[in-house]
C-alpha positions as CSV (number, residue, x, y, z in Angstrom):
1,X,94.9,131.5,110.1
2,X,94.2,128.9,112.9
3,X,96.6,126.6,114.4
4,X,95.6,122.8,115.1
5,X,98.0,120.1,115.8
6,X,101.0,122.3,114.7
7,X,99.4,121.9,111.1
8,X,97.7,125.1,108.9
9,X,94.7,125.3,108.7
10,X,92.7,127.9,106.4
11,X,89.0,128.7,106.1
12,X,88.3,127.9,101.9
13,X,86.7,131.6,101.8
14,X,90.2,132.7,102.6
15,X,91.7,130.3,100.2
16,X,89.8,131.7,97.6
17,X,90.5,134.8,97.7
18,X,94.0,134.6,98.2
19,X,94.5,131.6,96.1
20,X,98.1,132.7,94.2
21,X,99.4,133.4,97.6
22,X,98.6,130.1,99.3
23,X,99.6,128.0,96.8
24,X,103.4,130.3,96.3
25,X,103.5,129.4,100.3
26,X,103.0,126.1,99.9
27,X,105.6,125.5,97.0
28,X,107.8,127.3,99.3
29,X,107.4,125.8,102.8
30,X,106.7,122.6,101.5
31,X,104.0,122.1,104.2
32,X,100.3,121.3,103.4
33,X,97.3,123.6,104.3
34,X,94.2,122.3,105.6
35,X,90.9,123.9,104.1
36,X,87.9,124.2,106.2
37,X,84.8,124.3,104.9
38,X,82.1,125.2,108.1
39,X,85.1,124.5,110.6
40,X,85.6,120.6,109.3
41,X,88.3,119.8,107.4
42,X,87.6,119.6,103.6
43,X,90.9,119.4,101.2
44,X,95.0,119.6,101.7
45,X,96.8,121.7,99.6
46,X,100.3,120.0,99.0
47,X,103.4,121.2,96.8
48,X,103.7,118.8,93.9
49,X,107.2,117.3,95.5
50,X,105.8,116.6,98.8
51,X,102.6,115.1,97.3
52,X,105.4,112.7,95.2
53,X,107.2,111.9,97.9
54,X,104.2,110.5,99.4
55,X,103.5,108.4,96.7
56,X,106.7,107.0,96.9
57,X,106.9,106.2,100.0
58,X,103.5,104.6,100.2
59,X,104.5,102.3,97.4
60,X,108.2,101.0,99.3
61,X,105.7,100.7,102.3
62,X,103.5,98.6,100.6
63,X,106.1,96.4,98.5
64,X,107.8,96.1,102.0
65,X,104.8,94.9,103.8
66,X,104.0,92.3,100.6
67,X,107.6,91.0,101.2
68,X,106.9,90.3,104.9
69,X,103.7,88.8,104.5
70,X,105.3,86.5,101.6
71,X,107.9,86.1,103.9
72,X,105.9,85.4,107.0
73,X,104.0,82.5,104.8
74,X,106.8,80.9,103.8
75,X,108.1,80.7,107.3
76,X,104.6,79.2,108.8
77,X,104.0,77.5,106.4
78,X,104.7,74.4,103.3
79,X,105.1,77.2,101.2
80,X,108.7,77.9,99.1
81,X,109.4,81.3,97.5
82,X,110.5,80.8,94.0
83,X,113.3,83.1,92.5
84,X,112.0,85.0,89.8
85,X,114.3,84.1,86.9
86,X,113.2,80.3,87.1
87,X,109.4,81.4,87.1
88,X,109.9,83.8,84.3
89,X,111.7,81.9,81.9
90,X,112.5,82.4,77.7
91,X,111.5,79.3,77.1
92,X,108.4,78.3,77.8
93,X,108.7,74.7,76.9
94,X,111.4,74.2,80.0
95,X,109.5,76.0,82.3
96,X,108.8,73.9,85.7
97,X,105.6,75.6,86.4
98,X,103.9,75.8,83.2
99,X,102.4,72.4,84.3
100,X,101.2,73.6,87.5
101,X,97.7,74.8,88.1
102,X,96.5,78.7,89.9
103,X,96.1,76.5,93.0
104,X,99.3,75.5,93.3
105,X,101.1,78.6,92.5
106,X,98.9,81.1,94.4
107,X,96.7,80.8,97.3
């Protein structure tokens, strides 16, 4: 086992043969194993709820970062932010914005 950065590292011919094992101490520890293949870095094993949580947390990042740049645009600029229940609305025939063209709604 080698030691890089604080994070695991394993050699992929090690992996392989022992593959049961690292993947029961990865469910367990709940920290991801590099695999080197010729000393570089090739693959991460990660346990299925710290791969999630990843996922997670790169979605509320990105809907976070979308909300600031709307955010941002509205304050620099002409721009209004809409609330979503008068731009989705039952009835299309009273809709405000079914009249209004890409251009105006999006950039």
């Amino acid at each position: 086992m080698y030691k890089v950065l604080n994070v695991r590292t394993e050699s992929i011919t090690k992996v392989r043969a022992n593959f049961n094992k690292v993947i029961k101490e990865v469910r367990e520890t709940h920290e991801p194993i590099y695999i080197l293949s010729n000393n570089e870095p090739s693959a991460v094993i990660l346990d299925v709820q710290s791969y999630k949580e990843i996922i997670e947390r790169n979605q509320q990042l990105e809907s976070e970062l979308l909300y600031a740049h709307t955010s941002q645009r509205v304050k620099n600029g002409n721009s209004i932010l809409i609330p979503a229940k008068e731009v989705v609305n039952t009835d299309l025939t009273d809709n405000p914005y079914a009249n209004r063209s890409d251009e105006e709604l999006f950039d």
